[in-house]
C-alpha positions in Angstrom: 0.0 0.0 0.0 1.2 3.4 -1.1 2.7 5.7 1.5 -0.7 8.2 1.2 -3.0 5.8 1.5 -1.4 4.0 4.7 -1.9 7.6 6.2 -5.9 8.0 5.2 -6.4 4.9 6.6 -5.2 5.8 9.8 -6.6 9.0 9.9 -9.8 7.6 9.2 -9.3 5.1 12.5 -10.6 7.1 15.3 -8.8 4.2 17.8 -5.5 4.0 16.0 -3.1 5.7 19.1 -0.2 7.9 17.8 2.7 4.8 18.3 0.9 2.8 15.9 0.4 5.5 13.2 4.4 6.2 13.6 5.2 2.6 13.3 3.3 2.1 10.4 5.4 5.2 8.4 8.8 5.6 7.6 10.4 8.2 10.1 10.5 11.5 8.4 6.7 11.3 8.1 6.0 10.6 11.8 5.8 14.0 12.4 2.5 14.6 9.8 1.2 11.4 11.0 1.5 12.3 14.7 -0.4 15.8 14.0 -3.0 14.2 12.1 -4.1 11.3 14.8 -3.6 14.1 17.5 -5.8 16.0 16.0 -8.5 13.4 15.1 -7.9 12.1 19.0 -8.8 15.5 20.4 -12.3 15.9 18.3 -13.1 12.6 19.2 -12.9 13.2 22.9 -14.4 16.0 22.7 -17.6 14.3 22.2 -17.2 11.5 24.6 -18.2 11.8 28.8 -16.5 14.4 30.8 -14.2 11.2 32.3 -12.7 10.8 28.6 -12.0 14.5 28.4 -8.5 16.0 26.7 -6.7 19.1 26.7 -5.6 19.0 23.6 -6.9 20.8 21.0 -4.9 19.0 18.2 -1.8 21.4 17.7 0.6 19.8 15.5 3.6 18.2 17.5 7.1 16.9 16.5 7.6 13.3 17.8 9.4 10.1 16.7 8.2 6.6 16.6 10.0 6.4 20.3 8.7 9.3 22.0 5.2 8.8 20.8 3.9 6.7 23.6 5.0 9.1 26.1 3.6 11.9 24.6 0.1 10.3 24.8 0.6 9.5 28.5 1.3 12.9 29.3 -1.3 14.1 27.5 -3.4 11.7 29.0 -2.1 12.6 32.7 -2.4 16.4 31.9 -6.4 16.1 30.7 -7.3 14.1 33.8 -6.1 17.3 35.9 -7.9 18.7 34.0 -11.1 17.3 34.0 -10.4 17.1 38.0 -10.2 21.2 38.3 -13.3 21.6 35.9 -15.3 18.9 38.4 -17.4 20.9 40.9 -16.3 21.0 44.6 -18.0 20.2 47.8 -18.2 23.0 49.7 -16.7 22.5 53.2 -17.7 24.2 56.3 -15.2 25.6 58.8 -15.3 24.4 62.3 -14.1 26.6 64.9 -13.6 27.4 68.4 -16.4 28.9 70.0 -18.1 30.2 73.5 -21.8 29.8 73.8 -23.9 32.0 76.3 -27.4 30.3 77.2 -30.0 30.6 79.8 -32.4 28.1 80.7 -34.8 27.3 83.7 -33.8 23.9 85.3 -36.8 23.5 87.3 -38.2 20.3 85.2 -34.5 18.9 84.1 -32.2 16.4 85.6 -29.5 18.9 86.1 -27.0 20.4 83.0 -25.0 17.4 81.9 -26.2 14.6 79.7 -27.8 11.6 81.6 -29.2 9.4 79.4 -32.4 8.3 79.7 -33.3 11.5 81.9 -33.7 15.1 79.9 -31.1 17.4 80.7 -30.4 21.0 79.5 -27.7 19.3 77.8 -29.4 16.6 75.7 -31.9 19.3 74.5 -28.6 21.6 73.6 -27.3 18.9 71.4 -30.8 18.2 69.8 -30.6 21.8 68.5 -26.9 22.8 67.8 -27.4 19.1 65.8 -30.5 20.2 64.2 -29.1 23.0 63.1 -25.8 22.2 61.5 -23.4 23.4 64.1 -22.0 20.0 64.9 -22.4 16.3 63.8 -24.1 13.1 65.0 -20.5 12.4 65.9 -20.0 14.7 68.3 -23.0 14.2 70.3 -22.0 10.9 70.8 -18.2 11.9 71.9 -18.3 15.0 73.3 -14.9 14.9 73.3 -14.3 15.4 69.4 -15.7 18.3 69.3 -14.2 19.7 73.3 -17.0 20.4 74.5 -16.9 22.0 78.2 -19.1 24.1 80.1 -18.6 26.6 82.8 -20.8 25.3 85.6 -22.5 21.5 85.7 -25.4 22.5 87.5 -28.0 19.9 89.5 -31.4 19.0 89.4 -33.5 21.5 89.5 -31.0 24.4 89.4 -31.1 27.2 86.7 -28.5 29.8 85.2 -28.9 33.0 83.8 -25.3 33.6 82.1 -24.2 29.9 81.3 -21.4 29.4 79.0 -20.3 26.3 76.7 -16.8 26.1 74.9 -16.5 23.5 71.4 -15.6 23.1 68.1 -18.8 24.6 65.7 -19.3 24.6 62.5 -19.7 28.3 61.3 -23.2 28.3 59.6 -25.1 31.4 59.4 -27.7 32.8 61.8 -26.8 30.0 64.0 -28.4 31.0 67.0 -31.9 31.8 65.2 -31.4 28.3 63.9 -30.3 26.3 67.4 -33.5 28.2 69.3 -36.0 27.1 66.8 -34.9 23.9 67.8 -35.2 24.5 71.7 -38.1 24.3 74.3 -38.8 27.7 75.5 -37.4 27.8 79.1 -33.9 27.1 77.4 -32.4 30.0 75.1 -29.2 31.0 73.5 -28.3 34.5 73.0 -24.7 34.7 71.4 -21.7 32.4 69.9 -18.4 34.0 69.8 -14.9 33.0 68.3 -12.9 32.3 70.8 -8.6 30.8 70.9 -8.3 27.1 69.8 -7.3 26.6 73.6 -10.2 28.3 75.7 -12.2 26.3 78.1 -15.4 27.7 79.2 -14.6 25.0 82.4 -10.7 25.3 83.0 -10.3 29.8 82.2 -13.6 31.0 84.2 -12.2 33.3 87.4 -15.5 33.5 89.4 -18.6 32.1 89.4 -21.7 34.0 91.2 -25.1 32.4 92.1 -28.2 33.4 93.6 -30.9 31.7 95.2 -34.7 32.9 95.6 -36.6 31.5 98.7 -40.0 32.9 100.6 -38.6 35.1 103.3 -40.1 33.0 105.9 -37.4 31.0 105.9 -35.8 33.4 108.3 -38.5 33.4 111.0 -37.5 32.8 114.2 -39.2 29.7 114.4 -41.1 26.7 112.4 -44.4 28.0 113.9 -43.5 31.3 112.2 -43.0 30.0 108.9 -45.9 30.7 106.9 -46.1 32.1 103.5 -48.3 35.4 105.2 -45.2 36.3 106.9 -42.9 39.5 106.3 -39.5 39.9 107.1 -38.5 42.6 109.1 -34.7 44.8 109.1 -33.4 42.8 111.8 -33.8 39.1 110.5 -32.3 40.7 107.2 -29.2 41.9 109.3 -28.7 38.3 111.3 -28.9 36.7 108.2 -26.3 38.7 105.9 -23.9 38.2 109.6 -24.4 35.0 109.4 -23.6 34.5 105.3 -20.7 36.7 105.9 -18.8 34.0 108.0 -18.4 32.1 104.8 -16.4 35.0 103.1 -12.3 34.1 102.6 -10.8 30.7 102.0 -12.1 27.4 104.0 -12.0 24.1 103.8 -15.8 23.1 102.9 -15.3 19.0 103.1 -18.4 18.9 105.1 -21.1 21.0 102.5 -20.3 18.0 99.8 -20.1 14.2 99.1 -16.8 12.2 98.5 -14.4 14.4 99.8 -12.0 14.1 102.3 -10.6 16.8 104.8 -7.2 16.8 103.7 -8.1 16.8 100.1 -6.8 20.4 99.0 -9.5 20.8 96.2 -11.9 21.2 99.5 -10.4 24.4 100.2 -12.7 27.4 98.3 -12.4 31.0 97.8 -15.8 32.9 98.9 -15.5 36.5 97.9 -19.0 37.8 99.1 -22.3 36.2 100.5 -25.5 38.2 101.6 -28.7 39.6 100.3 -28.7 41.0 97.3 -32.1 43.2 97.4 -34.7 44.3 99.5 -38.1 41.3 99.1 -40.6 41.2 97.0 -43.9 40.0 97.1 -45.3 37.6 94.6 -49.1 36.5 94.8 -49.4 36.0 98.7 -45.7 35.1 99.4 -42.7 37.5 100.2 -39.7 36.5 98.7 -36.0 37.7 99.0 -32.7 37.2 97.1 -29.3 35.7 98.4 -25.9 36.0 96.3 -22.9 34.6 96.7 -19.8 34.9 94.6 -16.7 32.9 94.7 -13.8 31.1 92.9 -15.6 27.8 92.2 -18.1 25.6 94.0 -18.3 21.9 94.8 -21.1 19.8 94.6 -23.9 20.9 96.5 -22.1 23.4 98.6 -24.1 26.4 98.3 -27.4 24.7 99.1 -25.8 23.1 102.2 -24.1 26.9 103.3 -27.4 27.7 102.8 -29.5 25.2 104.6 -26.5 25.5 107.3 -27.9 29.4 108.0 -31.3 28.8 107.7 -31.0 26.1 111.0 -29.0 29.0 112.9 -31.7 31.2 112.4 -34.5 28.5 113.3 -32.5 27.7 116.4 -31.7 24.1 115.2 -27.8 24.7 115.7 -25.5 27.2 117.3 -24.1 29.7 115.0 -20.5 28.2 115.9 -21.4 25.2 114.0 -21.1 27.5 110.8 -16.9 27.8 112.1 -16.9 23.9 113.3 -18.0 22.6 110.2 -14.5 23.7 108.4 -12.8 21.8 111.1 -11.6 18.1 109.7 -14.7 16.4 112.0 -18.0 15.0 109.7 -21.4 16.9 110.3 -24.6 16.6 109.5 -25.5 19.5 107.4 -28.8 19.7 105.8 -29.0 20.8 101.9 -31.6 23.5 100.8 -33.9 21.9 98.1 -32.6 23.2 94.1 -35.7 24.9 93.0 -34.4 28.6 93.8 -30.4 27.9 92.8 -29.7 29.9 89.9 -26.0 30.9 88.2 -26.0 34.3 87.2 -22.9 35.2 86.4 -19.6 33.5 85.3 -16.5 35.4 84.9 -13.8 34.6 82.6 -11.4 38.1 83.3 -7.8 36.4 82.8 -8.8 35.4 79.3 -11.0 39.1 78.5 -7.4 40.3 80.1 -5.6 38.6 77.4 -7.3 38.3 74.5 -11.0 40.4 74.9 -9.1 43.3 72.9 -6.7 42.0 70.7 -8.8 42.7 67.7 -9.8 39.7 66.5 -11.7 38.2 69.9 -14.1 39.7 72.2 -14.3 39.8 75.9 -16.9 37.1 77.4 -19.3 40.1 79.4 -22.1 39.8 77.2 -23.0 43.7 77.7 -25.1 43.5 74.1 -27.7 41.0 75.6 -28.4 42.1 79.0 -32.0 43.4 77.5 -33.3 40.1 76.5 -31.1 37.7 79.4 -32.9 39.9 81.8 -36.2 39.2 80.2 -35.4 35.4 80.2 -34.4 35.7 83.8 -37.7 37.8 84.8 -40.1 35.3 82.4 -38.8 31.9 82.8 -36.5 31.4 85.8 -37.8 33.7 88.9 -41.4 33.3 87.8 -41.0 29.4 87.4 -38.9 29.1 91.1 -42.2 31.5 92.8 -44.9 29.2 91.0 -43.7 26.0 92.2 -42.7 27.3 95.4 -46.5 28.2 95.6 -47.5 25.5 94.1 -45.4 22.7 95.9 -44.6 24.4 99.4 -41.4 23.1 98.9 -39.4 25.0 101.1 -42.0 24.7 103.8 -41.8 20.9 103.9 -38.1 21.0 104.0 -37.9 23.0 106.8 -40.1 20.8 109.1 -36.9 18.3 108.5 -34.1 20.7 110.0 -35.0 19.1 113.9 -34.1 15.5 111.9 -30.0 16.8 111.8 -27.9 16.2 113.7 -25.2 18.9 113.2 -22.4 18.9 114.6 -21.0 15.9 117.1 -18.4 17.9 119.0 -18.8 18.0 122.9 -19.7 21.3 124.7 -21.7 22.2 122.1 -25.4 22.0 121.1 -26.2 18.6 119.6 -29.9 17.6 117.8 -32.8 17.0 119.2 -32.0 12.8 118.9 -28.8 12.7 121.5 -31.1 15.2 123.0 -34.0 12.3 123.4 -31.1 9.8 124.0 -29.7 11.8 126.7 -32.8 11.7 128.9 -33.7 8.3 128.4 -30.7 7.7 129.6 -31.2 9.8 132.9 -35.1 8.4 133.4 -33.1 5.0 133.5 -30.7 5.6 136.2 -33.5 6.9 138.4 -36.3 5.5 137.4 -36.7 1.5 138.1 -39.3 0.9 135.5 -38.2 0.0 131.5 -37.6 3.0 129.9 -38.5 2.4 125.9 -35.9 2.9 123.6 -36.2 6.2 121.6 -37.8 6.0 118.2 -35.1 5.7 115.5 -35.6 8.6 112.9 -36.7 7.6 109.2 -34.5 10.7 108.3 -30.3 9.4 108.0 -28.4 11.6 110.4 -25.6 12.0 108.3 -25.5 10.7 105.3 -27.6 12.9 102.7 -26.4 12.1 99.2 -28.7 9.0 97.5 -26.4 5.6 96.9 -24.1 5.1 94.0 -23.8 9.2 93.8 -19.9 9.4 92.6 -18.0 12.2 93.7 -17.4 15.5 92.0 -14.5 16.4 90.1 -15.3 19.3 88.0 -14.4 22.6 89.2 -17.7 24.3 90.0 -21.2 21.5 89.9 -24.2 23.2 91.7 
């Protein structure tokens, strides 16, 4: 076959690769014959799926019968990069380090951290940040891939006004429209904020301050006084801010939680200030008043027991030294205020705003811009919730017919409870008295023992 028609047939071979049209002429055509299958090769593809696309667009080349092999593997190579460049990209959202402010109203929660089966403010969090695209199925299931901390792990029944979360988020927009659409209404977040790839909302808070909201009858005198038509006067309001006052400086408060030991250094806790924090007020038939305390951290159940501590001074229950004794390393009885009126309101974080709040690229953790709506939250779905059960339930009345039950403190010379009390004269009736003397009724109510079985013991740094 003649020379020209060797090279129609191959051009007419859409299949033919360059190394066979090169082998089939005598070298010092190769060059033609490469353009011409090049070219063909090109228009070819063109028409074929996007996976089969080239870059070529058939430019004339100078190869040999050698080289031509390589040159279609590069070419081949070249148009797969290509085709990869030209292929449409998932579009990857950015995860970063953020701090989450949230109120919510603990009254009908098992406390702030996950608990599964019970509903906690945390389990509904999650529901919501997953719901709206902030973090993935993954990291409700290990917390720990995505860092997440919080500030304060707060009981059952206890509420915050200024609680703060730390983790790893994915930056979609109008996130916190999106997260509360997903919430129940006594739980609300007002603001996520960048924050350094090292911030913990639990490790880098400074101070912590809490209040609790009880009917003022709780400072009466006495039990028979305790009803919800009585008014405090000036004076019980003075005795008890003497009394909180005690608590201010560093102690060692082994006895006002579970688990801990008196030599244990994490017992020892920085109060900065403890009293009432404004004069009562008076919802439906029931006076209520306001106590604050602020401080470094807080243990597990400590402020409820402080408080319940006061409240038997001023019932007459115990001696006001037992407030001093109780930081002594002897156990004591110390009764725990019921949860309903617990509330965080505030948790610092000034080392870090110290640091980092004006660097220009992060913002100090004060939260000035929503003090308008938290306040509303606060006034709405916290304070009114802790008044209506309280005068729904009577809560606090019922626990206070329990403070005789205690036992206090177990130290000699001092006052003990009304149960060594009964013991004590039994005792007497029988070394002067002939007759059998019965044996005093046991309590139902343990003496010293409070927490409930199995309860492990805390190790974060602040879990009223």
């Amino acid at each position: 076959m003649e020379p020209e028609a060797k090279r129609a047939k191959l051009a007419d071979d859409d299949s033919s690769p360059v190394c066979v049209a090169a082998a089939a002429l005598p070298s010092g055509e190769c060059s033609t014959a490469a353009s011409d299958v090049d070219t063909r090769h090109s228009i070819a593809a063109s028409s074929s799926p996007p996976s089969d696309l080239t870059c070529s667009t058939g430019a004339a080349t100078t190869t040999t019968a050698e080289d031509a092999p390589a040159a279609v593997a590069a070419a081949s190579t070249e148009c797969a990069d290509n085709a990869a460049e030209a292929a449409p990209k998932s579009e990857k959202v950015q995860r970063r380090k953020v701090a989450l402010l949230l109120s919510y109203c603990g009254a009908h929660y098992m406390g702030m951290q996950r608990n599964a089966p019970y509903t906690t403010i945390e389990s509904e969090l999650f529901k919501g940040l997953l719901a709206a695209g902030c973090i993935d199925p993954e990291d409700v299931e290990d917390t720990g891939r995505m860092r997440f901390q919080r500030a304060s792990r707060t009981d059952k029944g206890v509420s915050a006004v200024h609680q703060v979360v730390s983790f790893k988020c994915r930056m979609v927009e109008n996130a916190i429209e999106k997260v509360n659409g997903y919430l129940p209404k006594d739980i609300k977040t007002f603001a996520i904020v960048r924050v350094t790839s090292g911030f913990s909302s639990y490790t880098q808070s400074t101070g912590r301050a809490y209040e609790y909201v009880m009917p003022t009858f709780a400072l009466a005198p006495s039990l028979s006084k305790s009803v919800s038509s009585y008014r405090v006067d000036a004076d019980r309001i003075v005795l008890v801010n003497r009394l909180l006052e005690i608590y201010i400086g560093t102690h060692n408060f082994h006895n006002f939680t579970s688990g801990r030991q008196f030599k244990d250094q994490s017992c020892r806790r920085v109060m900065r200030s403890f009293g009432v924090k404004e004069v009562p007020f008076v919802e439906g038939n029931m006076e209520f008043i306001i106590l604050r305390v602020v401080g470094q951290s807080f243990m597990l159940h400590q402020i409820r027991k402080m408080i319940g501590l006061v409240l038997a001074v001023m019932k007459g229950c115990c001696d006001e030294s037992c407030i001093q004794e109780s930081w002594k390393e002897a156990r004591m009885d110390i009764p725990k205020a019921p949860g309903l009126g617990l509330l965080l309101d505030v948790v610092q974080f000034h080392g870090y705003d110290r640091r980092y709040g004006n660097d220009g690229i992060h913002k100090p953790l004060v939260w000035t811009e929503y003090q308008t709506e938290i306040q509303e939250f606060k006034r709405e779905h916290i304070i009114s919730t802790i008044v209506e059960e309280e005068q729904k339930t009577n809560g606090m009345m019922k626990w206070l017919h329990t403070l005789p039950k205690h036992e206090y403190n177990k130290f000699t010379g001092h006052k003990v409870g009304p149960r060594e009390e009964q013991a004590a004269a039994a005792a007497a009736a029988a070394a002067t008295d002939t007759t059998d003397v019965p044996a005093p009724v046991a309590d139902e109510t343990p003496a010293v023992v409070e927490e409930a079985a199995g309860t492990s013991s805390p190790t974060a740094a602040d879990e009223n």
